[in-house]
C-alpha positions, 0 to 999 in steps of 0.5 A, a space after each residue: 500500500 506504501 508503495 501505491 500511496 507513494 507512486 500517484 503522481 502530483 500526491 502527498 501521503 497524508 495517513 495511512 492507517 491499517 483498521 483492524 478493530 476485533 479481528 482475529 488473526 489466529 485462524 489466518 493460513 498462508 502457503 499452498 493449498 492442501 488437498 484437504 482445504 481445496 475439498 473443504 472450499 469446494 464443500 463449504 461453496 457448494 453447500 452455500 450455493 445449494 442453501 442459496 438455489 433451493 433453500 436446502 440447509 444442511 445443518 451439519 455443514 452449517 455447524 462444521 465448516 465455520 470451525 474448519 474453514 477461514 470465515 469473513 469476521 467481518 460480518 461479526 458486529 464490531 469487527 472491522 478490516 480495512 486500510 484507510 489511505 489518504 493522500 493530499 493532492 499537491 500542485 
């Protein structure tokens, strides 16, 4: 983002601030996709595809996937992730 910020031309970097308010990094993975996590992705969006479609809910992917998978924390109340970047223009 620095880099980004610093490129625009004719622009002062005024903040740049990352907003993480109750976000929990615990859960975060980073590298190579496993085949057990490629299955899991596949589950966990064909079961919110399905529950979306026909109005199906399988209520043992509904309770299991959350605890298997990375979810968006930021549909919690309270919880936010966001990068704030202002830049002043300058003549």
């Amino acid at each position: 983002m620095l880099d980004l910020a610093h490129s625009l031309s004719g622009g002062e970097l005024v903040s740049l601030v990352l907003q993480d308010d109750n976000y929990d990094r615990r859960p975060l993975r980073h590298g190579p996709i496993g085949p057990i996590r490629r299955l899991l992705r596949f589950v966990m969006r064909a079961n919110g595809a399905i529950k979306r479609r026909a109005g199906v809910c399988v209520r043992f992917l509904d309770s299991a996937l959350p605890n298997l998978t990375v979810v968006d924390q930021t549909r919690r109340p309270g919880t936010l992730a966001q990068i704030q970047c202002i830049v002043k223009k300058v003549h």
